[in-house]
Structures are given as structure tokens and as C-alpha cells.
N, C-alpha and C positions, 0 to 999 in steps of 0.2 A: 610423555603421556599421549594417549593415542586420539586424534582428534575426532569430532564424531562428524561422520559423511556430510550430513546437512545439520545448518543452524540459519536462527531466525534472528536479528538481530534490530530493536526497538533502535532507530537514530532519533527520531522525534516523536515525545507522543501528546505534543501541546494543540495549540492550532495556532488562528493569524493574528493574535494577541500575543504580543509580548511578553515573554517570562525570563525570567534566569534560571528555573528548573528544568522548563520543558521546550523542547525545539518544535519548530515546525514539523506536520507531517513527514514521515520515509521511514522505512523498513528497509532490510537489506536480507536475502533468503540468499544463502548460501549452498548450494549442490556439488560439493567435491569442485572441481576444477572451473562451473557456472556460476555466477551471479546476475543473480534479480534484482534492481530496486523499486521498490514500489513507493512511487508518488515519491517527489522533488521540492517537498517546501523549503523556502528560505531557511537560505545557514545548512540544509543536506550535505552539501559538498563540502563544508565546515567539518560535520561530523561522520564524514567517510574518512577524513583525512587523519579522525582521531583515534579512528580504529586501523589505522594502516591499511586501507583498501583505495587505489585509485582508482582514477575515474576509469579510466584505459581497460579495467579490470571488470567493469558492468558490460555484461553481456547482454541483458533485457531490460527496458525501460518500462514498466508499466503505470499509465497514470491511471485514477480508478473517477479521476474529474478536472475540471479546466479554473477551478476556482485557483485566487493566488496562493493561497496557505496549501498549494497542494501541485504546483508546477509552476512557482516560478524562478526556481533553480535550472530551471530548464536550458534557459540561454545561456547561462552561465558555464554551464556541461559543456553546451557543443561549443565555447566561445573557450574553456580552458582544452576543450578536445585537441583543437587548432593550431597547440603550442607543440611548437614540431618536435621536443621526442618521445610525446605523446604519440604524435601523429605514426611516429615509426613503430612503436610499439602494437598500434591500433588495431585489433582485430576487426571486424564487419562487428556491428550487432541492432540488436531490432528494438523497435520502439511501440509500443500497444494504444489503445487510446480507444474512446469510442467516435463513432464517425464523425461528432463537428469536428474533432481534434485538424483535420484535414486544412479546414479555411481559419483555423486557431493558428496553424503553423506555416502557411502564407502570410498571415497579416505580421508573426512574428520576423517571417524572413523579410518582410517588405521594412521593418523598423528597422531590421540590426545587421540586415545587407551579407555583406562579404565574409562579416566577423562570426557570423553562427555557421556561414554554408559548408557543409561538408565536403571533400574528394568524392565523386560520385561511386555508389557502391558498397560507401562504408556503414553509411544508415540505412535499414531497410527500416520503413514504417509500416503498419499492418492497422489499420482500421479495423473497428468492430462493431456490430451493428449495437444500437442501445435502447430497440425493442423488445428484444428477444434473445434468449440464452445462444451463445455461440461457443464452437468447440475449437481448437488448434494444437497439434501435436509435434512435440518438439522433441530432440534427441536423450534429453534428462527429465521432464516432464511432460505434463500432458496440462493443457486449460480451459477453463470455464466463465468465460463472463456473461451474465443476468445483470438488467437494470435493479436497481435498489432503490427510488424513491426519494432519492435525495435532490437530485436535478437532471433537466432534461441528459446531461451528458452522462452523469451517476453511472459508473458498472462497478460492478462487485464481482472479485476473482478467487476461483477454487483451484487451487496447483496442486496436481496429486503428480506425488515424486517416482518415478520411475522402479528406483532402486531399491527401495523399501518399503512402497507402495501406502506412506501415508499421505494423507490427502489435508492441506489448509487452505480456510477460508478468509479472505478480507475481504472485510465490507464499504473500505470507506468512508466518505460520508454517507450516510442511511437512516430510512425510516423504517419503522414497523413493514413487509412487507409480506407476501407467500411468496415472490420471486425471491426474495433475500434465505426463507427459511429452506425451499427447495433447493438452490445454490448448497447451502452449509447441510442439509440431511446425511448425516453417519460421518460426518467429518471427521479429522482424530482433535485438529483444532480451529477452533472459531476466533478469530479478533475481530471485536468491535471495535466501531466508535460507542461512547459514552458521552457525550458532550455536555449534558448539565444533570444538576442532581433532581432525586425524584422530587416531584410537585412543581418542576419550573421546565414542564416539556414546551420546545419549541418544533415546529413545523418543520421538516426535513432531518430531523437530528432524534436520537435516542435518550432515553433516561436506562438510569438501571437496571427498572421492572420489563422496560421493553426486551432490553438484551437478554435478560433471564426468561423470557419467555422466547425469542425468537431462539435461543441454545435449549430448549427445554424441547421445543417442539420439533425443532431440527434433528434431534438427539445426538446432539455433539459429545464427544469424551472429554476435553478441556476446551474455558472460556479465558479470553484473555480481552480485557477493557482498556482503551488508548482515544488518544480525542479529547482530552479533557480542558474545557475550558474554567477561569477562573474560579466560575463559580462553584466549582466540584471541589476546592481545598477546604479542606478538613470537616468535610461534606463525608455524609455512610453511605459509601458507594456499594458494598458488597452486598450488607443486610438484605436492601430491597430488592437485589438480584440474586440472593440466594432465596427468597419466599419464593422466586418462579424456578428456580434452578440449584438442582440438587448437585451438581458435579462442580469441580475445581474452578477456582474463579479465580485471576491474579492483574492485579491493577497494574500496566505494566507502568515502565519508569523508565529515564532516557539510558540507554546501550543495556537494558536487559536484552538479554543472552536465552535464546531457548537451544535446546539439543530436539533436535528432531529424528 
């Protein structure tokens, strides 16, 4: 069977709370011969390793915040990077972040020394500003990062794909924002976070009704909800995000598989 160009692949869709269901943040978007992972929570390189993708094999690192439940698989990447037939295998690849990321990953290098440093050349890192929407164009896509309201570091990324020119939106961690809802406007898909169920909104985080209204307003074609902390089990996630949002809704779940 014939595989389809690109897929989006859920590795975690818990947060920094402990579950046996749900892994830590990371997504893994797949472009023909490219791989994206977006955001490195704990146990990510666990479940790359379960879907047969190595590390050697991530071409883009994107983090969307510096929180732990959301990069700190980090050291761990460039510290199994390091094991030499990794190393030979090792193509260049680049790392995104927004600008603190910069003294995030000094103070990292200052802890774990020698064991995280790379061969010069092989990492390229690419700051991004996290005022302001920024644009970067790459050989199989093109990107978008807007702050989102979830923390000073917070970016939210749109990857619209070269080759078949649809465009997806991660929000990360987020709040209600228009920077968030401008980012995802005519996307084909939007993933939230969802972090808790409705009537237990907290500050920096989403409920249901918020996410159906920032896809409602955006006018996105499909919603997909990931971020779920405890308190969302067996919680009605969908209802209250389908009162603000008429189009497909799908609670994602650990190695859901989207075709794109």
C-alpha cells in the first residue's frame, strides 16, 4: 500500500503529570524523506523509538516553550546524538525556539558539558522572535510562529507543506488569543492544547469552549484536542467544543496517525 506523502503522528498527548495513557508532549510531522518533531517532553525518544523513527532521522526540532513537560528530552537527543554510529549516520539539522531558548541552552551546556556538545555544524539553531509573528522558508515547507499567550517563551507554529500545500497549526501551550486565532485563519488543521474540562479554566491553558471558538473564528476545516490533563478523564470534552464549533473534532490519543 502506498504511503501517503505526509503524516502527523500524536507521540504524547498528556502533559507533566504522570499517566500510563498519555505521554508527555511531542508530535512528529512527517514530509516524504523530512521529519519535524515538535516539542521533546519526557519519554519522546521512548516513543520515537516505538514507532521505528530514530533520532538521527529528525531533521527539525521545534520547541513551541521551555516548560519541562515540553523540552526536556532535549539533553537526552543530543546526549544519544553523540553515540558514534549515530554520529556517522548524522545529517545537519536545525533546532527553532523562541529567543530565551538561546541562554536556556547555555545554562544547559554549562550543566551536561561535553556529553550534549555537538561536532560543530551539525546543529544549526534558529531563534525566533516571541513578540511578533515571524516567517522561515524551508526546502519542503514554509513556517509561521505568533506568540500564544501561554508564556513569555510561548510560540505557536503554522507549517504549510510545500507539496500539497496544506497548511497545520500547533498551538502548544495557549490561551484564548487573536495572535493564536490569526496564526490558524483557513488552516486545513488546527491542534490544540485542551488542558482541563469546561468550568475549571485556568490561566495560560484552554477549556473546550475556548478551542471551539478560537477554530470557529479561525475558520479552520478540522480540530484536533491534545494536552489533556488529569482532570479531562471521562470529562465531555467534545460537547462544549462542538456549541462554538461546527466542523470535525477528534480528541487525539497516544500514536494517533493523521494522513495529511
Amino acid at each position: 500500500m502506498k504511503q501517503p506523502s505526509s503524516q502527523l503522528i500524536f507521540l504524547g498527548t498528556g502533559t507533566g503529570v504522570p499517566s500510563s495513557a498519555r505521554a508527555s508532549p511531542a508530535l512528529l510531522l512527517k514530509l516524504q524523506e523530512i521529519n519535524l518533531l515538535i516539542d521533546l517532553g519526557p519519554g519522546a525518544l521512548r516513543q520515537l523509538s516505538r514507532i521505528s523513527v530514530k533520532i538521527t532521522e529528525i531533521d527539525y526540532i521545534l520547541l513551541t516553550h521551555l516548560h519541562p513537560d515540553h523540552s526536556s528530552d532535549l539533553a537526552p537527543f543530543l546526549f544519544g546524538t553523540k553515540y558514534p554510529p549515530f554520529l556517522t549516520d548524522r545529517r545537519p539539522f536545525h533546532l527553532l525556539a523562541g529567543s530565551g531558548f538561546e541562554s536556556f541552552f547555555e545554562r544547559l551546556k554549562a550543566l551536561y558539558g561535553q556529553w550534549i556538545e555537538l561536532p560543530e555544524g551539525l546543529l544549526k539553531v534558529l531563534p525566533l522572535p516571541q513578540e511578533r509573528p515571524c516567517e522561515k522558508n524551508f526546502s519542503s515547507f514554509s513556517l509561521r510562529s505568533a506568540p500564544v499567550g501561554h508564556s513569555s517563551s510561548s510560540l505557536g507554529y503554522r507549517i504549510s507543506i510545500h507539496d500539497n500545500r496544506k497548511s497545520l497549526v500547533f498551538s502548544g501551550d495557549a490561551d484564548y488569543s487573536t495572535s493564536l486565532v490569526e496564526l490558524a485563519k483557513n488552516s486545513d488543521l488546527l491542534v490544540l492544547e485542551c488542558s482541563f474540562p469546561e468550568g475549571q479554566k485556568v490561566e495560560g491553558h484552554l477549556t473546550p469552549s475556548l478551542a471551539g471558538r478560537i477554530a470557529r473564528e479561525a475558520g479552520v476545516k478540522e480540530l484536533i484536542l491534545t494536552h489533556f490533563y488529569p482532570d479531562c478523564q471521562d470529562r465531555d470534552l467534545i460537547g462544549p467544543c462542538a456549541r462554538e464549533y461546527s466542523g470535525p473534532i477528534t480528541l487525539a490519543e497516544d500514536f494517533l496517525s493523521i494522513s495529511i
